[in-house]
C-alpha positions in Angstrom: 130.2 191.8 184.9 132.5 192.9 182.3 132.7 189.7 179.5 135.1 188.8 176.7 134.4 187.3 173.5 135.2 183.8 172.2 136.2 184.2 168.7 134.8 181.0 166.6 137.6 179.1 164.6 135.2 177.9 161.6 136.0 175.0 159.1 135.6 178.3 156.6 138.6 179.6 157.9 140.2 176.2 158.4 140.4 176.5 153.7 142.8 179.0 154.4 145.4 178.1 151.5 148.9 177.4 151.2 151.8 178.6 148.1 154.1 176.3 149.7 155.5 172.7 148.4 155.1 169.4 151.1 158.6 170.0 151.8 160.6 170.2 155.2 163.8 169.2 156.8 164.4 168.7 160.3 167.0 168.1 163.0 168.7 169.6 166.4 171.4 171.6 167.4 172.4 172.5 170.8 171.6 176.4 172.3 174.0 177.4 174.8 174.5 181.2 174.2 172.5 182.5 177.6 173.3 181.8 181.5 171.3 178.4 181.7 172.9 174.8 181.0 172.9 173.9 177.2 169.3 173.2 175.7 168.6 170.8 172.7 166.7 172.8 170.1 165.0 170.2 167.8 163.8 172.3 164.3 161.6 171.8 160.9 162.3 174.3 158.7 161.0 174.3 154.5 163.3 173.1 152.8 162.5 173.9 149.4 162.1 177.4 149.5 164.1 180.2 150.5 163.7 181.1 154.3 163.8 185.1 154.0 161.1 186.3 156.2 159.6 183.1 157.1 157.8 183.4 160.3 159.7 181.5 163.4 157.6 179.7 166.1 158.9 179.0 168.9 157.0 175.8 170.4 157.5 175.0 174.1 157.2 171.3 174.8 154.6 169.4 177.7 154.9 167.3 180.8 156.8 164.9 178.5 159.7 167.6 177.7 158.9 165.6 174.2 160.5 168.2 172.5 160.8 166.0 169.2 157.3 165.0 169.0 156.2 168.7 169.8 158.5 170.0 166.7 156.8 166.9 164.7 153.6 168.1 165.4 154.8 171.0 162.7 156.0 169.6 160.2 152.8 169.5 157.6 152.4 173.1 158.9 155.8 174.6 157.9 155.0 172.5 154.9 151.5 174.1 154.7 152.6 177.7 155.2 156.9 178.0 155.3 157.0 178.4 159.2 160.7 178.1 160.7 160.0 175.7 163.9 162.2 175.2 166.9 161.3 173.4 170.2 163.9 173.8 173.1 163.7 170.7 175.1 163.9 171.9 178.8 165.3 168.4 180.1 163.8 166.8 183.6 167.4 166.8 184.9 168.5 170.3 184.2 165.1 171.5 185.2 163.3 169.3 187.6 159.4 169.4 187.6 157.0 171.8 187.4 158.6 174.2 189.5 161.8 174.6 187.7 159.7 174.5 184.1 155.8 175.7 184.0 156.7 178.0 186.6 160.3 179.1 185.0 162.4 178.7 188.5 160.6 181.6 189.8 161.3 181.6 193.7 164.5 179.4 193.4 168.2 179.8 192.4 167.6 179.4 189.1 167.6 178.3 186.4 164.6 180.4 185.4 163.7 179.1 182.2 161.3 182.3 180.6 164.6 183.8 180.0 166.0 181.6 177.7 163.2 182.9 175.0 164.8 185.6 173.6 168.9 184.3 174.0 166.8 181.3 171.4 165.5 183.8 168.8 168.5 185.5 168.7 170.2 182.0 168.0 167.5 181.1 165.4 167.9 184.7 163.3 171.6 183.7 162.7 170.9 180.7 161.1 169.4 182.6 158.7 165.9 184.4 157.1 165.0 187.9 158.2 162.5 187.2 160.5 162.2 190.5 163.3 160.0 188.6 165.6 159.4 185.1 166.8 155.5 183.5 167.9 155.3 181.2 170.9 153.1 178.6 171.2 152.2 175.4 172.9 149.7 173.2 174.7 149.0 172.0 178.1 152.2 172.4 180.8 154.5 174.2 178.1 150.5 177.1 178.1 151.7 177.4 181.7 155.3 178.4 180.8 153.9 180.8 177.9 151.8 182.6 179.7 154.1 183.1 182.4 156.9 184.0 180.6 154.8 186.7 179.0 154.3 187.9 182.6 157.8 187.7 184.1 160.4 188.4 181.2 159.6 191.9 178.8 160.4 189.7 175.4 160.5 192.5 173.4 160.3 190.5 169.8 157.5 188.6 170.7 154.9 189.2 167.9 152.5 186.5 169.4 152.2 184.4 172.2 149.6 181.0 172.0 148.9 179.2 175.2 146.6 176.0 174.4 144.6 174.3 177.2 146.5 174.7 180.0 146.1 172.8 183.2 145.4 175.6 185.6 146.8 179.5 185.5 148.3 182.0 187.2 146.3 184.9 187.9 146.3 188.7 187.7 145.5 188.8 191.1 148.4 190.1 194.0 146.3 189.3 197.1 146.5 185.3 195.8 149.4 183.3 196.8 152.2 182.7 194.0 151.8 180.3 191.9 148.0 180.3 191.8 148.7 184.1 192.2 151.4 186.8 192.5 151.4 187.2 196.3 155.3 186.3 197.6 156.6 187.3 193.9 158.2 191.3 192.7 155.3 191.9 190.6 153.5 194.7 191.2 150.1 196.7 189.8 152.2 198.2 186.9 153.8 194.8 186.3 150.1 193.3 185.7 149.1 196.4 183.7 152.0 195.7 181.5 151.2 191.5 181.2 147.5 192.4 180.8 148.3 194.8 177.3 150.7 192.1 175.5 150.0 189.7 172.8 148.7 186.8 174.3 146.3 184.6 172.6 144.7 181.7 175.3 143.3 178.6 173.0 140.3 176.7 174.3 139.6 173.1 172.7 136.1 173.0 173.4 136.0 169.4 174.3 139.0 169.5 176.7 136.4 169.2 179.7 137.5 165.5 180.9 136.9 166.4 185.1 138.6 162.7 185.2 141.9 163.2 183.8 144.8 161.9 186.0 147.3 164.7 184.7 144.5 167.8 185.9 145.3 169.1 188.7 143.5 169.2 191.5 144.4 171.2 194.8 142.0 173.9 195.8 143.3 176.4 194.4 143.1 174.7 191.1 139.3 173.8 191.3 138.7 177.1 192.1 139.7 178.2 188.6 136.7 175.0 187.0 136.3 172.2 187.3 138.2 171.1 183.4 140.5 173.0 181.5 137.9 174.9 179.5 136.6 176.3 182.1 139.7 177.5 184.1 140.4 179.0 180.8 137.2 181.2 180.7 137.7 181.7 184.1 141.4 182.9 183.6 140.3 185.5 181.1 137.4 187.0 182.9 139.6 187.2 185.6 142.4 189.3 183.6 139.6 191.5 181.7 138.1 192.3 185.1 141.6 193.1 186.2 142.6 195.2 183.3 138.8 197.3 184.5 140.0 197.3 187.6 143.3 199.0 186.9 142.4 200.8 183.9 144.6 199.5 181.5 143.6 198.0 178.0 143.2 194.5 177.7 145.2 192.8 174.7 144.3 189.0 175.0 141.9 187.4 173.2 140.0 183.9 173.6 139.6 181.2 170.6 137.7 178.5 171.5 138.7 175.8 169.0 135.5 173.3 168.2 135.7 170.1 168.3 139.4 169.6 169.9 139.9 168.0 173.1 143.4 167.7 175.2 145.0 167.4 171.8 148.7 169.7 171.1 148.6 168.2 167.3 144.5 170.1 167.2 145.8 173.0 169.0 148.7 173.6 166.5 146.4 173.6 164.0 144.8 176.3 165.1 147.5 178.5 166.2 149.1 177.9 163.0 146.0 179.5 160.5 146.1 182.4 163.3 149.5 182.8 163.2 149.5 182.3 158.7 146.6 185.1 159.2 148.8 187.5 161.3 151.9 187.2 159.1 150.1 187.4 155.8 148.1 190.9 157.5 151.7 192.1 158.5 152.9 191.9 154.7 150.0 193.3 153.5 150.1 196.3 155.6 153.8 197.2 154.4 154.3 200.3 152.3 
């Protein structure tokens, strides 16, 4: 059986340093500029220093659509390493339940939600800073909308996407019915070739294994993936790296199990924050 590797976040890598000051400002404006009802985009940005390049994260919110605690979450990091940080708040009334937000509208009328992502980045870059690119990121429901939005929409400026302990997954597989699979949806074999060679990053806390917790779902389908959320994690990503052997494609995602973090989006952000510092610092380097 073909196996991936869990790359080890050590407290080593956890001294990466920081030239910034303990400086941010935050606040909200509303996002309208794409077909879906307006969106409140709560940001931190530094405040202190000039934004220029500054990478932009994009962090999707939870169950909660706590938008404003998400963005909070990020506030010692964009004071840590001069991130630009917005978090749309996909609001329960516009977009009711799972189905119209971890799973993007897919199936209904719409709203579908994945394609607000890049209409936002294009938003964010005229506020300012040079950024080419945006990351995306976030923990628990909002890892369901990442990792499908990678699937269904092509978002071309994505550098990175980070999905942190999600609940259960879609998988690669078109014989499975949507949405534990992609049975009943338009994607095909080249569709799934594409999703499995882009940028995704899944990030495993490697205490998240509470079989108890009331918000893990727990239809069949679900269990099938594990019995916790670390292990329908592993089990998504053998999944897709089988797939990708299957169809003969290379296979782009990688697996960080983060010790020592449980359901936690604060722990998580941590973690995709260092990985996304390391990426952005690598990118500069590698300029001419």
């Amino acid at each position: 059986m073909t196996r991936f590797l869990f790359i080890i976040l050590t407290a080593a890598l956890l001294s990466f340093g920081s030239a910034y000051a303990d400086d941010w400002r935050s606040g909200s404006f509303v996002f309208t500029d794409w077909p879906g009802p307006p969106i409140t985009i709560h940001y931190v940005e530094p405040d202190s220093v000039d934004t220029g390049d500054a990478p932009v994260v994009i962090v999707m919110h939870g169950v909660d659509r706590n938008a404003d605690d998400y963005a909070a979450n990020w506030r010692g990091l964009v004071a840590e390493h001069g991130f630009r940080v917005y978090a749309p708040e996909f609001s329960d009334a516009d977009f009711p339940g799972a189905a119209m937000y971890n799973l993007g509208g897919i199936g209904t009328d719409g709203p579908y939600a994945y394609s607000a992502i890049e209409p936002l980045f294009t938003a964010i870059a005229e506020r300012g800073g040079t950024a080419e690119g945006y990351y995306l990121f976030s923990h628990s429901a909002g890892a369901q909308f990442v990792h499908r939005a990678v699937l269904f929409e092509a978002l071309p400026r994505l550098i990175m996407a980070f999905s942190a302990n999600a609940g259960w997954y879609t998988l690669p597989d078109p014989a499975t019915d949507w949405p534990y699979g992609l049975s009943g949806t338009s994607v095909d074999e080249a569709a799934i070739g594409a999703w499995l060679g882009r940028p995704l990053v899944v990030l495993l806390g490697d205490q998240d294994t509470d079989r108890r917790d009331p918000n893990l779902r727990r239809t069949a389908e679900a269990m099938a993936q594990g019995e916790h959320r670390y292990a329908r994690g592993a089990f998504f990503m053998r999944t897709a790296r089988d797939r990708a052997v299957e169809l003969g494609v290379p296979f782009a995602w990688t697996a960080y199990n983060v010790p020592g973090v449980a359901h936690d989006n604060a722990g998580m952000a941590q973690a995709a924050a260092l990985l996304i510092a390391l990426d952005a610092e690598a990118a500069i380097g590698g300029e001419d």
